[in-house]
C-alpha positions in Angstrom: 26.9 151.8 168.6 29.0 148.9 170.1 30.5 147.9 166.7 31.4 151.3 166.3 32.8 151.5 169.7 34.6 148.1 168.7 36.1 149.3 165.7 37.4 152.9 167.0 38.1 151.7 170.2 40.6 148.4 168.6 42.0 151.0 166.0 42.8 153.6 168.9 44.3 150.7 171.0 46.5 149.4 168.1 48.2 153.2 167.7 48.7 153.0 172.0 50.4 150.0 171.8 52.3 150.8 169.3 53.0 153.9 170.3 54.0 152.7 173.9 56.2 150.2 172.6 58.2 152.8 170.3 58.7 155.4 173.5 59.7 151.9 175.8 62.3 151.7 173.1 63.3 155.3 173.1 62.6 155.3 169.4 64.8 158.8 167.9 61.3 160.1 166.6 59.6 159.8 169.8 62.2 161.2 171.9 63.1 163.9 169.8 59.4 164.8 169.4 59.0 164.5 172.9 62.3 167.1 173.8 60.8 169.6 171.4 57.6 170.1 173.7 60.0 170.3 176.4 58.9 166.8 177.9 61.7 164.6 180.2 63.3 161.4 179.1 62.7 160.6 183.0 59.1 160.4 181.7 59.1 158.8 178.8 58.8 155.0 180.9 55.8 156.5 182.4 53.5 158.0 179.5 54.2 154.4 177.6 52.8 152.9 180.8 49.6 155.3 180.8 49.3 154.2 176.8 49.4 150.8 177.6 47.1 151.0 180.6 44.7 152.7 177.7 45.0 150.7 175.1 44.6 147.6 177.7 41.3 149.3 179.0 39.7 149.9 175.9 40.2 146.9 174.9 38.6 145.3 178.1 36.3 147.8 178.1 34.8 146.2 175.4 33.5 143.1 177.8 33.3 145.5 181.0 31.7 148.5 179.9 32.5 150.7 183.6 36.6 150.0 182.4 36.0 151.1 178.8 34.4 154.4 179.7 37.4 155.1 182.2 40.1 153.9 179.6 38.6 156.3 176.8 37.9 159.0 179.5 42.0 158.3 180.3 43.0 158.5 177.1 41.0 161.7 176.5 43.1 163.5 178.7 46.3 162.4 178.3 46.1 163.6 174.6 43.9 166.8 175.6 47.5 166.9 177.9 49.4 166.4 174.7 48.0 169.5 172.9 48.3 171.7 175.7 51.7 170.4 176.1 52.4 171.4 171.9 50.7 174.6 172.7 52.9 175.6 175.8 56.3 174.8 174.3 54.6 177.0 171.3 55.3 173.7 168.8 52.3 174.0 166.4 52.9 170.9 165.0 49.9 169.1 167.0 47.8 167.4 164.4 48.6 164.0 165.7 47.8 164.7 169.2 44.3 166.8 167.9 43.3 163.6 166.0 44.0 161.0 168.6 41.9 163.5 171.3 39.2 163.6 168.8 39.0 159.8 168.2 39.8 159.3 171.9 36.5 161.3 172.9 34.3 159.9 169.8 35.8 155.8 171.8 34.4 158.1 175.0 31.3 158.4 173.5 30.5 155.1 171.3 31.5 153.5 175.0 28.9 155.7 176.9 26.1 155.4 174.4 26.5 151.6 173.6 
């Protein structure tokens, strides 16, 4: 289970940091995906922070198991946050934030059981 863990866990780290780095940089598709769900620019600094923080845990997590759990439990509910987020602002365009909850809670689990 740990190499599994290792594997989703890295790949699911990769797409936070990169995905905190574009919203740091107010990148167009970010910010005019995040305007269509009715999200703040005044938050945009903030959720790249919490990406970072998960893609930093998860990655630690894989040496301190306690953080790695926490990280992938973190990350689980900011995306679970996401799709509500797409289904409130009635944007039905949430594939992206389905998958990464899905392979958010299968890092939660690969974590817990390894």
């Amino acid at each position: 289970m740990f190499i599994a863990y290792a594997v989703v866990g890295g790949l699911l780290a990769l797409v936070l940091a990169a995905s905190a780095t574009l919203t740091l940089q107010r990148n167009d598709q970010i910010v005019t995906g995040m305007r269509k769900v009715q999200v703040p620019d005044s938050w945009l600094p903030r959720l790249a922070v919490l990406k970072a923080a998960g893609a930093i845990g998860l990655i630690v997590g894989l040496w301190i198991t306690p953080l790695g759990v926490a990280a992938a439990i973190g990350v689980t509910l900011y995306f679970i946050g996401a799709v509500i987020t797409h289904l409130r602002a009635k944007d039905y365009e949430l594939a992206p934030a389905a998958v990464l909850t899905a392979v958010a809670a299968a890092a939660l689990i690969l974590r817990a059981l390894s």
